[in-house]
C-alpha positions as CSV (number, residue, x, y, z in Angstrom):
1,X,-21.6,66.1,29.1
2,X,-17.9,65.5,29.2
3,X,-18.5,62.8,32.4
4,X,-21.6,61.2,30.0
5,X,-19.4,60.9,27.1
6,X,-16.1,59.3,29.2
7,X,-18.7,56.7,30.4
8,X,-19.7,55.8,27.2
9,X,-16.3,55.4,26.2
10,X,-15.5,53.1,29.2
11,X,-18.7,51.0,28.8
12,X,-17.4,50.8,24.4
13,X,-14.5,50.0,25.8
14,X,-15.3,47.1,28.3
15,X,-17.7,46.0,25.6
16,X,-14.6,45.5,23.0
17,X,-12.3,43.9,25.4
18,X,-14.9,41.2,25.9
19,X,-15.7,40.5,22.4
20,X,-11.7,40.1,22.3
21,X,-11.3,37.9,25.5
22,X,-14.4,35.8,24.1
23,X,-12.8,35.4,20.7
24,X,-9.7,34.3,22.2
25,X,-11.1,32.0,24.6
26,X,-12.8,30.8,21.3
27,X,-9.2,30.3,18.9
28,X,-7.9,28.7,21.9
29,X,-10.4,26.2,22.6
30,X,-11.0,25.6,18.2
31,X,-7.4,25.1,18.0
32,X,-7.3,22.6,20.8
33,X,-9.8,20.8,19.0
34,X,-7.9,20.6,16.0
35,X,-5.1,19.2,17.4
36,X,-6.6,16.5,19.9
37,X,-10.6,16.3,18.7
38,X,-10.3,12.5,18.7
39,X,-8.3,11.9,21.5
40,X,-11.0,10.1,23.5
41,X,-11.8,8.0,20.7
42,X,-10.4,4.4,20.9
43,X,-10.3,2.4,17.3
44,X,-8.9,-0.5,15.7
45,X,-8.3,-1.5,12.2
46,X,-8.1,-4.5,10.0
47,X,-6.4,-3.4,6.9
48,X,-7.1,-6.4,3.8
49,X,-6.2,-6.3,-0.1
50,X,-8.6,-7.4,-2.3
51,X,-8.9,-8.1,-5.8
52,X,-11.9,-8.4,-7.9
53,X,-11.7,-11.9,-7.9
54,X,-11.7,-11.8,-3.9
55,X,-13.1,-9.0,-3.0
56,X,-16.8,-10.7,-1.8
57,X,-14.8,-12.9,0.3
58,X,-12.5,-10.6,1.4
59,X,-15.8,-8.4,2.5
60,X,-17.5,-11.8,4.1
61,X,-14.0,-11.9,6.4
62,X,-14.5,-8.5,7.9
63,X,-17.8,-9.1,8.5
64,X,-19.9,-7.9,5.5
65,X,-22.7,-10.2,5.5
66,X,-22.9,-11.9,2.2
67,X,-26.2,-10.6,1.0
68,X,-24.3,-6.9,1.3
69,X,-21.4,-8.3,-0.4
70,X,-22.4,-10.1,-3.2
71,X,-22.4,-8.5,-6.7
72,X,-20.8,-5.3,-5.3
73,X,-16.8,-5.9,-6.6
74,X,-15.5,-2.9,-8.0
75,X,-13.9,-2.6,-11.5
76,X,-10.6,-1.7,-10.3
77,X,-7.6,-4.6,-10.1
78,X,-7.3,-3.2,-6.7
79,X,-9.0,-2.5,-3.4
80,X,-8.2,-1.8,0.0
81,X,-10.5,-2.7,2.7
82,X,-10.5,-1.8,6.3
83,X,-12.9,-2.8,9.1
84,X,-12.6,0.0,11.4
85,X,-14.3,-0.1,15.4
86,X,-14.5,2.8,17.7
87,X,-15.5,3.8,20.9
88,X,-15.6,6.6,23.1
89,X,-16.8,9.7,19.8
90,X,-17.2,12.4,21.4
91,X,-20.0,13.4,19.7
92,X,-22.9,11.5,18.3
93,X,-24.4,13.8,15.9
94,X,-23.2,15.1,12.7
95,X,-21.1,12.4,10.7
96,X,-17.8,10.7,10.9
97,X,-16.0,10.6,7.4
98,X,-13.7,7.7,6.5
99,X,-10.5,8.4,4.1
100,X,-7.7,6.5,2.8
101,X,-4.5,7.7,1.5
102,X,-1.3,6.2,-0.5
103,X,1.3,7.5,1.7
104,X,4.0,6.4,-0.8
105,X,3.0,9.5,-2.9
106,X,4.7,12.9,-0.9
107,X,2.1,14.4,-0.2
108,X,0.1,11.4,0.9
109,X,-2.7,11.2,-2.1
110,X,-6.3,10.3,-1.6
111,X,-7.9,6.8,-2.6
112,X,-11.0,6.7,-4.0
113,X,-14.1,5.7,-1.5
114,X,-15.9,2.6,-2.8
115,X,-18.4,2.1,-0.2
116,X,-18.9,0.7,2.9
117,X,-21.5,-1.5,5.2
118,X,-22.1,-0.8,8.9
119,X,-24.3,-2.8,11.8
120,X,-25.7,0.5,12.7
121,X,-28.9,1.3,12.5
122,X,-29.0,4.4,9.9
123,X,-32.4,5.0,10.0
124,X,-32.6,6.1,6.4
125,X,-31.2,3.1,5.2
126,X,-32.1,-0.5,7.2
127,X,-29.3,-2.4,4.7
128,X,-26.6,-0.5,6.3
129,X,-24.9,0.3,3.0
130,X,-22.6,3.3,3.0
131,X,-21.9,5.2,0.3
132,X,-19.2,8.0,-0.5
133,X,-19.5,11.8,-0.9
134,X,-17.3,14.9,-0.7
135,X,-17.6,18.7,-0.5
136,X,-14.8,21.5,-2.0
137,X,-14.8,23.0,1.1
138,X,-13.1,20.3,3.0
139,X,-9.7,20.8,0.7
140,X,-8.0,23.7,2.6
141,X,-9.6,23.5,6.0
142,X,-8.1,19.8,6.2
143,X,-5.1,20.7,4.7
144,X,-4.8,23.9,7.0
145,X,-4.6,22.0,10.0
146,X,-2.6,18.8,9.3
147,X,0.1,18.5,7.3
148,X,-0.6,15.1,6.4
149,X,-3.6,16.3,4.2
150,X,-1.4,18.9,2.7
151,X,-2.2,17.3,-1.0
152,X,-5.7,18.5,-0.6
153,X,-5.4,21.5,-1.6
154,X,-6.3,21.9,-5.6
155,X,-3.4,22.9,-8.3
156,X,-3.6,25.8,-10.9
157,X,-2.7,24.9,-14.4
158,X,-1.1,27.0,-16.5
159,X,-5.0,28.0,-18.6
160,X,-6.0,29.2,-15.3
161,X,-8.2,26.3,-14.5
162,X,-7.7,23.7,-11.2
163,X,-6.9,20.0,-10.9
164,X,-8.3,18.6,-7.9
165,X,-6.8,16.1,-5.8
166,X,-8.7,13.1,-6.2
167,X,-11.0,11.6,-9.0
168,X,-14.0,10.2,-7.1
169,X,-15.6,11.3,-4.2
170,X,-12.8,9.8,-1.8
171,X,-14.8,10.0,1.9
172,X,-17.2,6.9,3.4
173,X,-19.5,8.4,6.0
174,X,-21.8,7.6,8.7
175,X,-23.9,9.1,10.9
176,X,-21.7,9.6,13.8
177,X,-21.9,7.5,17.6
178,X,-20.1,7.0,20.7
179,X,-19.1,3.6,19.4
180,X,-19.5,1.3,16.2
181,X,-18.3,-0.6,13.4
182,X,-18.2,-0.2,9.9
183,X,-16.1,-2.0,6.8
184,X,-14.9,0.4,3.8
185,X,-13.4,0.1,0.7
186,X,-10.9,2.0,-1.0
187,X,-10.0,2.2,-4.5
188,X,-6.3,3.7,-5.9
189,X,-6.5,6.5,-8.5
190,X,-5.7,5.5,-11.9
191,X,-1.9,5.0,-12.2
192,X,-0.6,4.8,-9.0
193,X,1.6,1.9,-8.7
194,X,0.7,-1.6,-7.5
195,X,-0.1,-1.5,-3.8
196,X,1.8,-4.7,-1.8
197,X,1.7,-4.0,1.7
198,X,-1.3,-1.8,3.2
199,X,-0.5,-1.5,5.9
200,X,2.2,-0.1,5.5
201,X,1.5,2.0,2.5
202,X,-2.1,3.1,3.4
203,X,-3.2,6.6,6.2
204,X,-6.6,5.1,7.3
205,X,-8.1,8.1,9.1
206,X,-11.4,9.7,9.6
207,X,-12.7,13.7,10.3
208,X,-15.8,14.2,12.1
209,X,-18.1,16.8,10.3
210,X,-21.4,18.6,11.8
211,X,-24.2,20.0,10.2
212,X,-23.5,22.5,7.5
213,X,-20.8,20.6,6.5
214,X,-18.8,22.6,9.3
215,X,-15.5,20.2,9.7
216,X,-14.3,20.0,13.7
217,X,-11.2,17.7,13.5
218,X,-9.4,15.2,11.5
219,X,-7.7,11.8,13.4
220,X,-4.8,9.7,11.5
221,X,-6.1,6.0,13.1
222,X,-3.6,4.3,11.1
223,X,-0.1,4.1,8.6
């Protein structure tokens, strides 16, 4: 009995040691992730400033065609757009989310996403059009793991209540592929000052989500 019960023991033992070594392979490769997800990725970006009186040609410059463009200028004085081109996603299923952020403000405060158009086909939509979304639980899993995205994380008030962090949903997405091309638009929250110089004031960047909303990595692509 004694030499039954000592093997059981030994085989619990083994079986919790590799349920440890498994989860620790598993924080180290997750963390790894975190910190260089994107690294294969190569990207460029065109940063523009547009007004509503330019924005359809400032669209039709990045390579919007016009039939896209035309009749979509947003309300706002201002809007920042940004042709972005990638190649080499490591992964092309789940979605690739597009942000923009004032990096005058400390921390760097989200824009609000306008919109977008891509040449890819999307399958549920043949026009291309890209439209803008988030989800709650983005906010401190970003923020967790880069400190640029600190500002995502949603203040109490004194009545107990919370203030988010942005006003509109701030993220354009896509499906996600090895390589592509979309332009975005960005529009600045309600007073924040006059923007001048994007690129110097504007953090393009982009987080690559899978199914379930399950977020992988964020990259900062530009500012």
């Amino acid at each position: 009995m004694r030499r039954e019960a000592r093997s059981k023991a030994v085989v619990a033992g083994a079986v919790v040691l590799a349920v440890a070594a498994v989860f620790v392979v598993f924080k180290v490769q997750r963390d790894r992730e975190w910190a260089r997800g994107g690294d294969a990725m190569k990207m460029n970006v065109e940063l523009r400033l547009a007004d509503h009186d330019n924005f359809e040609v400032t669209l039709a410059a990045l390579g919007v065609p016009a039939h896209e463009s035309n009749g979509r200028s947003p309300d706002g004085a201002q809007t920042v757009v940004a042709k972005v081109t990638w190649t080499g996603s490591p992964s092309d299923d789940g979605r690739l989310h597009l942000i923009a952020l004032d990096k005058r403000m400390s921390p760097p405060r989200l824009l609000s996403g306008g919109g977008g158009w891509t040449p890819l086909d999307l399958h549920w939509n043949r026009s291309g059009l890209l439209g803008s979304s988030w989800t709650s639980s983005y906010n401190k899993v970003l923020a967790k793991h880069y400190d640029w995205l600190a500002g995502l994380v949603p203040t109490r008030l004194p009545d107990g209540s919370y203030s988010v962090p942005y006003t509109l949903s701030p993220a354009v997405n896509l499906p996600a592929s090895k390589s592509g091309t979309a332009t975005v638009w960005f529009t600045p929250q309600q007073g924040s000052p006059q923007l001048t110089d994007p690129s110097q004031d504007i953090i393009i960047a982009l987080f690559y989500v899978q199914e379930g909303d399950q977020v992988r990595w964020a990259k900062r692509i530009s500012g």
